[in-house]
Structure formats: structure tokens, C-alpha cells
FIBAGU-301639 format. One record per atom (N, C-alpha, C): x, y, z; residue in one letter; atom name; chain; residue number from 1. Coordinates in nm, 3 decimals. Example, Ala and Ser with C-alpha at 12.3 -4.5 7.8 and 13.67 -1.06 7.14 Angstrom:
BEGIN
{atom {1.319, -0.569, 0.780}, "A", "N", "A", 1}
{atom {1.230, -0.450, 0.780}, "A", "CA", "A", 1}
{atom {1.320, -0.330, 0.780}, "A", "C", "A", 1}
{atom {1.285, -0.225, 0.708}, "S", "N", "A", 2}
{atom {1.367, -0.106, 0.714}, "S", "CA", "A", 2}
{atom {1.290, 0.003, 0.787}, "S", "C", "A", 2}
***
This chain:
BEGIN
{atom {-0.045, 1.610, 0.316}, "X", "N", "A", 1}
{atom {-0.126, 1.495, 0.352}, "X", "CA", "A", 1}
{atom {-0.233, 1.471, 0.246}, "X", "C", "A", 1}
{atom {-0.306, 1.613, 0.129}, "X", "N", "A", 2}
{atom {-0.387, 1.555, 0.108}, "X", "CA", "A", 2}
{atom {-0.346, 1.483, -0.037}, "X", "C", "A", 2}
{atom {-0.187, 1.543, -0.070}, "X", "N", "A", 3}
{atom {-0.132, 1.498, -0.152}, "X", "CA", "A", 3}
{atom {-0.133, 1.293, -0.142}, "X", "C", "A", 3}
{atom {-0.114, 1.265, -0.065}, "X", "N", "A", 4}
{atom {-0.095, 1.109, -0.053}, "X", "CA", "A", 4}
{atom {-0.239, 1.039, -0.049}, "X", "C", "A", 4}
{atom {-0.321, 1.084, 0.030}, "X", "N", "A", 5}
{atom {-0.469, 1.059, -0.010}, "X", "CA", "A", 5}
{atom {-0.515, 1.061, -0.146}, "X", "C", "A", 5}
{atom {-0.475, 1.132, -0.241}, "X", "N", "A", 6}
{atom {-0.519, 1.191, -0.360}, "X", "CA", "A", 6}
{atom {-0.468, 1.038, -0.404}, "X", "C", "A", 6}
{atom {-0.320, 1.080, -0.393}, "X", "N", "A", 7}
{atom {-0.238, 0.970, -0.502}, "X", "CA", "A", 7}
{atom {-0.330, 0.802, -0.471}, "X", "C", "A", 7}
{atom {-0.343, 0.783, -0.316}, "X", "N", "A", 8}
{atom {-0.347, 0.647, -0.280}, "X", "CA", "A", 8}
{atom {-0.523, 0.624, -0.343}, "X", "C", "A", 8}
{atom {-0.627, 0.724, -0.365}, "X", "N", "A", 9}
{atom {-0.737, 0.702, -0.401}, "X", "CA", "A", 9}
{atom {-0.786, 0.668, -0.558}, "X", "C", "A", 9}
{atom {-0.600, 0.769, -0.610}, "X", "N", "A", 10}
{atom {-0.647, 0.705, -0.764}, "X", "CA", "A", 10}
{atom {-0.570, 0.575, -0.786}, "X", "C", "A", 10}
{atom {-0.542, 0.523, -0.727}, "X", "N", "A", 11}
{atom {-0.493, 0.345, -0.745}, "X", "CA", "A", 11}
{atom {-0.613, 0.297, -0.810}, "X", "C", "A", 11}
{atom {-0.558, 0.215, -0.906}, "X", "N", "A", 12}
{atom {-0.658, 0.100, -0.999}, "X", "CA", "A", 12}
{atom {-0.619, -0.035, -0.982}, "X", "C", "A", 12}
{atom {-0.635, -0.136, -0.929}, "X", "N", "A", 13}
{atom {-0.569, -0.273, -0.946}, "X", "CA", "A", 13}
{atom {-0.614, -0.347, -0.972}, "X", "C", "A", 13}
{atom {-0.571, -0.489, -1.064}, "X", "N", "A", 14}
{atom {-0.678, -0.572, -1.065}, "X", "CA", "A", 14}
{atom {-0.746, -0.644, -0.933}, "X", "C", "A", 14}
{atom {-0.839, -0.729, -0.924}, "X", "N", "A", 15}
{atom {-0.948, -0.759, -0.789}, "X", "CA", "A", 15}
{atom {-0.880, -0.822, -0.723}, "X", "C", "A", 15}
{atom {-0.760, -0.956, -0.839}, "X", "N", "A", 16}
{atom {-0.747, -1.058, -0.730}, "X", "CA", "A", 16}
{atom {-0.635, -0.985, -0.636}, "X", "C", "A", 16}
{atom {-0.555, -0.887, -0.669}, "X", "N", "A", 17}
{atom {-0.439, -0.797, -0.577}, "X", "CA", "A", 17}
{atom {-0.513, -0.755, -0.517}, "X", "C", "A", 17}
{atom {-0.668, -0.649, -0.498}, "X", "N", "A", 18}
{atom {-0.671, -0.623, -0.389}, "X", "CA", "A", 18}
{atom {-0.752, -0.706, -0.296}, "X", "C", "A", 18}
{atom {-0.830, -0.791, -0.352}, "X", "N", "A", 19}
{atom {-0.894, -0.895, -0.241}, "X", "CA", "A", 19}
{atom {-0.795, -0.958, -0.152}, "X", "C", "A", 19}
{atom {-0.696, -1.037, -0.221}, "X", "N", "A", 20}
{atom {-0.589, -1.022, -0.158}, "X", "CA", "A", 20}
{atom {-0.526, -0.956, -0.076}, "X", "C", "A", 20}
{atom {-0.509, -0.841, -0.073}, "X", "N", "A", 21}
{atom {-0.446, -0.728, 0.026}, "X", "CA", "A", 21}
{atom {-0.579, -0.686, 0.129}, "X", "C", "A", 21}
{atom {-0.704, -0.722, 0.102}, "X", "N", "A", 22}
{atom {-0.803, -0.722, 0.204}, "X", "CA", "A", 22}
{atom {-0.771, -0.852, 0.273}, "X", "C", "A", 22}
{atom {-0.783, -0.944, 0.196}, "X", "N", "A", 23}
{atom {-0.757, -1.045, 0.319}, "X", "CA", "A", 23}
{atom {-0.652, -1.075, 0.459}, "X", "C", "A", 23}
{atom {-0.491, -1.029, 0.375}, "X", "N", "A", 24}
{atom {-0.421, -1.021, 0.445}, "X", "CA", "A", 24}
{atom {-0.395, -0.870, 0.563}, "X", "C", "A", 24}
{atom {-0.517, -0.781, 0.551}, "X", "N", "A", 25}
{atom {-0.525, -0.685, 0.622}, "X", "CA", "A", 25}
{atom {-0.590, -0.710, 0.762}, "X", "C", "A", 25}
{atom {-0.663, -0.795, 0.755}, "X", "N", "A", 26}
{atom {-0.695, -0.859, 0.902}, "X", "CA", "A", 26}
{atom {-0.581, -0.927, 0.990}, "X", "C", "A", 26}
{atom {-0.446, -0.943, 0.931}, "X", "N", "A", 27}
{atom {-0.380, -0.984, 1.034}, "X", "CA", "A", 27}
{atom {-0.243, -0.892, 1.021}, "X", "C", "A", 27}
{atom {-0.249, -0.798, 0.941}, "X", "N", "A", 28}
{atom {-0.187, -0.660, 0.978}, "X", "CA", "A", 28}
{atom {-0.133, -0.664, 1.088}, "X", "C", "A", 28}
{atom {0.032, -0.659, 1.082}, "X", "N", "A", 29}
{atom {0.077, -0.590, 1.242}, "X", "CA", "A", 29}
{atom {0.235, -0.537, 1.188}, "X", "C", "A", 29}
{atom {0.174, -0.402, 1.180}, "X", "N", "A", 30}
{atom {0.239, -0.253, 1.171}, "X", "CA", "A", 30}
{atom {0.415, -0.242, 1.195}, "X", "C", "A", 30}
{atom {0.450, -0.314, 1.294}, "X", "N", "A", 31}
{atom {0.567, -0.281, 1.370}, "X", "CA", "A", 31}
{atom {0.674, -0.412, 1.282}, "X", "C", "A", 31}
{atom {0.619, -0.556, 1.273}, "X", "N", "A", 32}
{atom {0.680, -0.640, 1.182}, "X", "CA", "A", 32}
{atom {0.658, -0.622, 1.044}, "X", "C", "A", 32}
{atom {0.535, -0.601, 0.976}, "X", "N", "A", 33}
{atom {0.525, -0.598, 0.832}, "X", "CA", "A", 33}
{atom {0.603, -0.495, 0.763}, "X", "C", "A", 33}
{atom {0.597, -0.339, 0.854}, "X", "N", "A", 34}
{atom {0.672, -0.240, 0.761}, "X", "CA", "A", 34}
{atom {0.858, -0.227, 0.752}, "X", "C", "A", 34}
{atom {0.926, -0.295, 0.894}, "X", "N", "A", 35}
{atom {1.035, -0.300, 0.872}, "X", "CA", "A", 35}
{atom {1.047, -0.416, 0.751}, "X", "C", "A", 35}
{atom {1.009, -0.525, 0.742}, "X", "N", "A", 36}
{atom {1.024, -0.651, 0.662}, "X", "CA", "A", 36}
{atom {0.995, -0.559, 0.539}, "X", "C", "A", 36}
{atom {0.877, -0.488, 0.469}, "X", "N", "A", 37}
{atom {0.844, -0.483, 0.340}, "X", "CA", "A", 37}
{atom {0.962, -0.350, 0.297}, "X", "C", "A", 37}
{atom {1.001, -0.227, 0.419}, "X", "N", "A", 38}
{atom {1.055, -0.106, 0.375}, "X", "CA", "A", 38}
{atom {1.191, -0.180, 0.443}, "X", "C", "A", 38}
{atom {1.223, -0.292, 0.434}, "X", "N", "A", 39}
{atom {1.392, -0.282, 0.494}, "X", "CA", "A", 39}
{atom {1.406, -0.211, 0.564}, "X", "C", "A", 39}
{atom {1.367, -0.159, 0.670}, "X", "N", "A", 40}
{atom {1.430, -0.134, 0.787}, "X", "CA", "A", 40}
{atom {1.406, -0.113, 0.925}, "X", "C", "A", 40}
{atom {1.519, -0.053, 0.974}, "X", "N", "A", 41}
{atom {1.509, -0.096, 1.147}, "X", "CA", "A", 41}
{atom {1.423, -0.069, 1.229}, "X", "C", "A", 41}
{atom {1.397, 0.079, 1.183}, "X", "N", "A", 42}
{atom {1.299, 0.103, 1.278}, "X", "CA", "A", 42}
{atom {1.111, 0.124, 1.173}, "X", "C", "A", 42}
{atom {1.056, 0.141, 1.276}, "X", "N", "A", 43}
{atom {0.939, 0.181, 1.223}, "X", "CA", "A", 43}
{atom {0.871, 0.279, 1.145}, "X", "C", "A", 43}
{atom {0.826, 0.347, 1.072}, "X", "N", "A", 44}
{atom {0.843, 0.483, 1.064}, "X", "CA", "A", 44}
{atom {0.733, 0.497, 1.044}, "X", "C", "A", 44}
{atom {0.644, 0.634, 1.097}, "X", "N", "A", 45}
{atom {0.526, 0.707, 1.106}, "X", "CA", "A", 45}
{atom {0.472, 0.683, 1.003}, "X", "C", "A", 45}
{atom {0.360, 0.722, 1.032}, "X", "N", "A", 46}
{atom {0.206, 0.668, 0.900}, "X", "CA", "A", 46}
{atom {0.246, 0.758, 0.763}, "X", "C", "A", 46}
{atom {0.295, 0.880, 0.789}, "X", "N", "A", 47}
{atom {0.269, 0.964, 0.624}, "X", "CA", "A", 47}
{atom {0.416, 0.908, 0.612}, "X", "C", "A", 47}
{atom {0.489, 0.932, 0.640}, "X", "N", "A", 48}
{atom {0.646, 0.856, 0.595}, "X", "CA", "A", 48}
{atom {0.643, 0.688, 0.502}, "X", "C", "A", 48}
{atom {0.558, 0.625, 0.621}, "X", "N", "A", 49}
{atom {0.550, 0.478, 0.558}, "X", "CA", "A", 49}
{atom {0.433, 0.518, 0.389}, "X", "C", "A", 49}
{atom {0.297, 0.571, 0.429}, "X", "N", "A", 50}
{atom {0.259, 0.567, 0.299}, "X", "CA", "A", 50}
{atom {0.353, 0.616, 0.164}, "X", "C", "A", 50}
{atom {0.387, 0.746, 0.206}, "X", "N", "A", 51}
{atom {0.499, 0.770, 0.084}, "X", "CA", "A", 51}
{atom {0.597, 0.710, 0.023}, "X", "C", "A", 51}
{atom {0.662, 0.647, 0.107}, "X", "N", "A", 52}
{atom {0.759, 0.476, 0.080}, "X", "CA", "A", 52}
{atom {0.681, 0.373, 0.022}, "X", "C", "A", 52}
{atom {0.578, 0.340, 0.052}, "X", "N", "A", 53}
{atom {0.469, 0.253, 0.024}, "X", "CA", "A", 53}
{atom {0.407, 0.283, -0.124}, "X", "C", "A", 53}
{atom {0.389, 0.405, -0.112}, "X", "N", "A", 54}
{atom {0.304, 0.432, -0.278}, "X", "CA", "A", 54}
{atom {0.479, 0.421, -0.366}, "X", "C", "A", 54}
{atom {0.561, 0.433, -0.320}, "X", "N", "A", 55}
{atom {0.681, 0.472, -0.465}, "X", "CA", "A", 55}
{atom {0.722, 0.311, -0.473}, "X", "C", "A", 55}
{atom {0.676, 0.240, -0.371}, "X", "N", "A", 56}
{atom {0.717, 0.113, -0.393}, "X", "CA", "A", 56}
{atom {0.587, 0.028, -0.461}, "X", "C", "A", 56}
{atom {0.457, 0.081, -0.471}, "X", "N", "A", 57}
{atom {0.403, -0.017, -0.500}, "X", "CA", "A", 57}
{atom {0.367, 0.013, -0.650}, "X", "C", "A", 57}
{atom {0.428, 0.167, -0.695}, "X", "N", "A", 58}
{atom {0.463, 0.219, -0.858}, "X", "CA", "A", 58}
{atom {0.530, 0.110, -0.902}, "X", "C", "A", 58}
{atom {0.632, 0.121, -0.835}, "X", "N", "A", 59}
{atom {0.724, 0.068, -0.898}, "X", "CA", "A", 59}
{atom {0.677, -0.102, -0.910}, "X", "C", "A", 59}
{atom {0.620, -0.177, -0.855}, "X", "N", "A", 60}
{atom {0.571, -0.293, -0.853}, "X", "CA", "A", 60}
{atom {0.478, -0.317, -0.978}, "X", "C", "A", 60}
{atom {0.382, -0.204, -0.969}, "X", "N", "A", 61}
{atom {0.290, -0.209, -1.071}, "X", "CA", "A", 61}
{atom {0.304, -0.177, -1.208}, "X", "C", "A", 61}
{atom {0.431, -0.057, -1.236}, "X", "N", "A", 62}
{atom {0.499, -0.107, -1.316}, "X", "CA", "A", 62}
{atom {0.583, -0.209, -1.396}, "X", "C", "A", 62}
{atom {0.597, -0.290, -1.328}, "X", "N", "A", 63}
{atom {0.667, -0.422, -1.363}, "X", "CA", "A", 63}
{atom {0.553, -0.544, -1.375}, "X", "C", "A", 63}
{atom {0.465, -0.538, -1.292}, "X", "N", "A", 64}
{atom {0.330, -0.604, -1.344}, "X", "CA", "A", 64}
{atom {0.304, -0.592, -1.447}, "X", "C", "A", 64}
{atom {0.289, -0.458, -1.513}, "X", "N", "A", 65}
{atom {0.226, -0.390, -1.632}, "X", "CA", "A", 65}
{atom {0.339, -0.454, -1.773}, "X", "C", "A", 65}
{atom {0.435, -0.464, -1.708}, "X", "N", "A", 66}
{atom {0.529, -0.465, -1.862}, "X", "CA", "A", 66}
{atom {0.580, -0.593, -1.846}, "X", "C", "A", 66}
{atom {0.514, -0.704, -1.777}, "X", "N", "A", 67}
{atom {0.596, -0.855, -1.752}, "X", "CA", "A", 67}
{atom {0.713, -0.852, -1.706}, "X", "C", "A", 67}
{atom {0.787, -0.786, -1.613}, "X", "N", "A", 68}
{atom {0.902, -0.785, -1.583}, "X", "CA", "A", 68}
{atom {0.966, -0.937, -1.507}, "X", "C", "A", 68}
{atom {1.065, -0.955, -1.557}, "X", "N", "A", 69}
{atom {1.110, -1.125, -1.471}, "X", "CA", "A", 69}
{atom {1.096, -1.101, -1.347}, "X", "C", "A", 69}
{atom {1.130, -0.961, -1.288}, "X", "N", "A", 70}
{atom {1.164, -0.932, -1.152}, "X", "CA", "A", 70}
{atom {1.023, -0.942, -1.084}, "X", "C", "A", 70}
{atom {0.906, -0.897, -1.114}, "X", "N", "A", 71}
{atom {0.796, -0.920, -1.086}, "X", "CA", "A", 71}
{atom {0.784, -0.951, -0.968}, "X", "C", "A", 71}
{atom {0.720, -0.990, -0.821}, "X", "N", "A", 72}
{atom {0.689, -1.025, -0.758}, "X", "CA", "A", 72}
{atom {0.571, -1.031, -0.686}, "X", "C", "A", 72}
{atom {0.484, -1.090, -0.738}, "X", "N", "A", 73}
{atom {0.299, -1.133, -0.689}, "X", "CA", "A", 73}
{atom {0.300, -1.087, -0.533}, "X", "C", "A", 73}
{atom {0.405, -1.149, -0.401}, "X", "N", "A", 74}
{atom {0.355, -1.161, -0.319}, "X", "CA", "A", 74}
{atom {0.413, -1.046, -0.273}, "X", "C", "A", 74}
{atom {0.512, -0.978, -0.335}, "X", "N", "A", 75}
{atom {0.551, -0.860, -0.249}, "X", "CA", "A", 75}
{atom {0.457, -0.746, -0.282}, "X", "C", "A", 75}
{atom {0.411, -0.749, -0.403}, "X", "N", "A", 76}
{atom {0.322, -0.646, -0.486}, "X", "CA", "A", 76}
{atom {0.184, -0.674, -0.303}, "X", "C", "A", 76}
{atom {0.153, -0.793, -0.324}, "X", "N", "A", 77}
{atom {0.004, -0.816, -0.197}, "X", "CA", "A", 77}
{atom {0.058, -0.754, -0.085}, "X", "C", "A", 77}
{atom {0.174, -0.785, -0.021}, "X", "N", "A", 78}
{atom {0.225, -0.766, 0.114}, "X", "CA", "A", 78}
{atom {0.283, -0.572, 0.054}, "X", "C", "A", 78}
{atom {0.332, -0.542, 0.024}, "X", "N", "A", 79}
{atom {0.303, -0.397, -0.021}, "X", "CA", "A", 79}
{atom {0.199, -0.328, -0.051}, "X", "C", "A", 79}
{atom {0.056, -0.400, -0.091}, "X", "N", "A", 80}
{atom {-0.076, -0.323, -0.075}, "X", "CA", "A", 80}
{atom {-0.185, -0.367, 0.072}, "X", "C", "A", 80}
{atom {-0.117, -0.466, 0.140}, "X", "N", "A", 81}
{atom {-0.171, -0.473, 0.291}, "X", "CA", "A", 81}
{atom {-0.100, -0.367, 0.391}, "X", "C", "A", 81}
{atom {0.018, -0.330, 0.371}, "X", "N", "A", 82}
{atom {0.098, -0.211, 0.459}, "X", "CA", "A", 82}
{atom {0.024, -0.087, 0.401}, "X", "C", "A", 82}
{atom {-0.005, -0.063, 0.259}, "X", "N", "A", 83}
{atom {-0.016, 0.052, 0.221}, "X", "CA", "A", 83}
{atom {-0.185, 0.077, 0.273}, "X", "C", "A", 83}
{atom {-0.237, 0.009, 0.256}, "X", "N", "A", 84}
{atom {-0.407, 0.000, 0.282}, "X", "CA", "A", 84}
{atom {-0.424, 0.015, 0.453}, "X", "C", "A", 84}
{atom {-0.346, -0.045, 0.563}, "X", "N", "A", 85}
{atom {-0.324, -0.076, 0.704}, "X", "CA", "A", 85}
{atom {-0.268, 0.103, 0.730}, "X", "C", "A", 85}
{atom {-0.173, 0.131, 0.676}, "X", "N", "A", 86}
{atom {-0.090, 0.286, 0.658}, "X", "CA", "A", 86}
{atom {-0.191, 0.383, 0.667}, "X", "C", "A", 86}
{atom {-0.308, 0.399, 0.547}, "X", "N", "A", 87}
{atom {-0.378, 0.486, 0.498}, "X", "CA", "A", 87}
{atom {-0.474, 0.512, 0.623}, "X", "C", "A", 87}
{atom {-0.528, 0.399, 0.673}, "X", "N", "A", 88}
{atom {-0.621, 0.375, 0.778}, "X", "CA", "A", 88}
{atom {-0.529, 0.482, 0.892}, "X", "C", "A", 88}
{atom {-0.443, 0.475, 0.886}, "X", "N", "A", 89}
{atom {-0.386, 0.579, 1.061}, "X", "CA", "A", 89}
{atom {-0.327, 0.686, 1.030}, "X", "C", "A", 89}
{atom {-0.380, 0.730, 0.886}, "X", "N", "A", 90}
{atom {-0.335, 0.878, 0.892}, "X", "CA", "A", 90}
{atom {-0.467, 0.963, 0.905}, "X", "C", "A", 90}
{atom {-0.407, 1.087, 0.961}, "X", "N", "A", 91}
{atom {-0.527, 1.146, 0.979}, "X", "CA", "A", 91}
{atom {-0.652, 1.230, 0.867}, "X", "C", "A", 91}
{atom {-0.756, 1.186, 0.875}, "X", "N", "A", 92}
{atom {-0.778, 1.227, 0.721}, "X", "CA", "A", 92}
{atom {-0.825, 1.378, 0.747}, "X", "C", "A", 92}
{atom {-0.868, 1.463, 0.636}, "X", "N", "A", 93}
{atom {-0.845, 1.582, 0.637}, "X", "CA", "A", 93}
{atom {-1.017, 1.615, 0.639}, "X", "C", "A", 93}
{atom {-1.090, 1.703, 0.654}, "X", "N", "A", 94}
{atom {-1.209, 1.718, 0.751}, "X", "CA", "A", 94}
{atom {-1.281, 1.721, 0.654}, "X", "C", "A", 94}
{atom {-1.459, 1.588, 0.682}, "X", "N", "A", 95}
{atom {-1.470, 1.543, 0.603}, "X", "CA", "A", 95}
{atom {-1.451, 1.468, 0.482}, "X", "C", "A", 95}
{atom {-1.348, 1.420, 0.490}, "X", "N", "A", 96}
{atom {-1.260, 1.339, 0.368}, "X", "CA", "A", 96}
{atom {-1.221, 1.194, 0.412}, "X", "C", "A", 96}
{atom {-1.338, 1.122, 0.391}, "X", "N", "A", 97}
{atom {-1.304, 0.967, 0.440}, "X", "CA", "A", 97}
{atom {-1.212, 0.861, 0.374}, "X", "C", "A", 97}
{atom {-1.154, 0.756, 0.427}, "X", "N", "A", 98}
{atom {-1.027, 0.731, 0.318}, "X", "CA", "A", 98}
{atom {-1.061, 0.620, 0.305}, "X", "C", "A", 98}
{atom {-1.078, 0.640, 0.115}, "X", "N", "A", 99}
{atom {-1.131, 0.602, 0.039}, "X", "CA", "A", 99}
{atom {-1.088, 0.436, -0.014}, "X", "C", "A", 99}
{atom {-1.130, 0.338, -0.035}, "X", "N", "A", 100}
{atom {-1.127, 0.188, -0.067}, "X", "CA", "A", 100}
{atom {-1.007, 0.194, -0.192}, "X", "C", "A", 100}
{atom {-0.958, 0.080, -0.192}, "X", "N", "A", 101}
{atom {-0.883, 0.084, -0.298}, "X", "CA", "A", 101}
{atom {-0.932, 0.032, -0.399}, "X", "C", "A", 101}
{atom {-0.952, 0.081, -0.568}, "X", "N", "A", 102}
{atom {-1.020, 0.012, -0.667}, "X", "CA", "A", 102}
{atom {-1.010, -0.034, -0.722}, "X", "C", "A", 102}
{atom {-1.090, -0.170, -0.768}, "X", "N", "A", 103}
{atom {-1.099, -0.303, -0.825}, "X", "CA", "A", 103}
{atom {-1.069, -0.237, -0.964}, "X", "C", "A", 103}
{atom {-1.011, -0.294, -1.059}, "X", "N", "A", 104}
{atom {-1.051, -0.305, -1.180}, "X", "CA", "A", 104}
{atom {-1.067, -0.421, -1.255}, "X", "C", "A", 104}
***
């Protein structure tokens, strides 16, 4: 667990992705957004979804980083509103508050 905290705290993004993914975190709902963004059927638990969530939003930000055609702005936002919504319901580890995602 504190492995995914670690990873999800050193995220860097630019502002307008995460203002973005703040905004669309107010209408967050867990049970539709994560089958739609992880393809599939069922739901899956908070450390399961973050770990799916961080290898998917590598991989996003990688392709940001290098102009990829494949690129996708809104899946990159709707992949950092699940991942940010995710982080919030895992349990954090004592004393260890979970931490904002950062602007760059």
C-alpha cells in the first residue's frame, strides 16, 4: 500500500490536467467511471483500481510527453479523476495523509 501512495505522490502534471481532474472529481461516481475508464465488468477494489490507474495514466503521460497521435486529452483527465477519487478510499498508512496531486 505504501508502495502506490509513494508512486501516486510523486506524479508531476501540468495544472490545466490536474485542475481539470479536480473539477471533474466532484461528480465522481466510482461504480460507472472505473468500469468505462478500466474496461470492465465489474468494479474492482480501491488498491487494485489505483494500480491499473497509475500503469494507465504512465502510459498516457508518456505519450503526452513524446506527441504521440494516439494521445488522448480527455482520457488522460477522466484517468486522473478515477485515480485521484481511488487514492481518497484507500486506507492511508498511520499518519500519512494522501497527498494532492502536483501542479507543474
Amino acid at each position: 500500500m505504501h508502495d502506490l501512495f509513494l508512486r501516486y505522490s510523486t506524479l508531476r502534471r501540468p495544472g490545466l490536467l490536474v485542475r481539470a481532474a479536480r473539477f471533474g472529481l466532484v461528480e465522481y461516481r466510482r461504480d460507472a467511471a472505473l468500469k468505462r475508464v478500466l474496461k470492465t465488468a465489474t468494479t474492482p477494489k480501491p488498491k487494485a483500481a489505483v494500480d491499473r490507474l497509475l500503469i494507465e495514466e504512465a502510459r498516457l503521460e508518456e505519450a503526452r510527453l513524446t506527441h504521440d497521435a494516439t494521445y488522448n486529452v480527455t482520457r488522460h483527465v477522466e484517468v486522473l479523476i478515477c485515480l485521484m477519487g481511488e487514492v481518497q478510499l484507500l486506507e492511508p498508512l498511520p499518519q500519512t495523509p494522501v497527498p494532492p496531486l502536483t501542479i507543474v
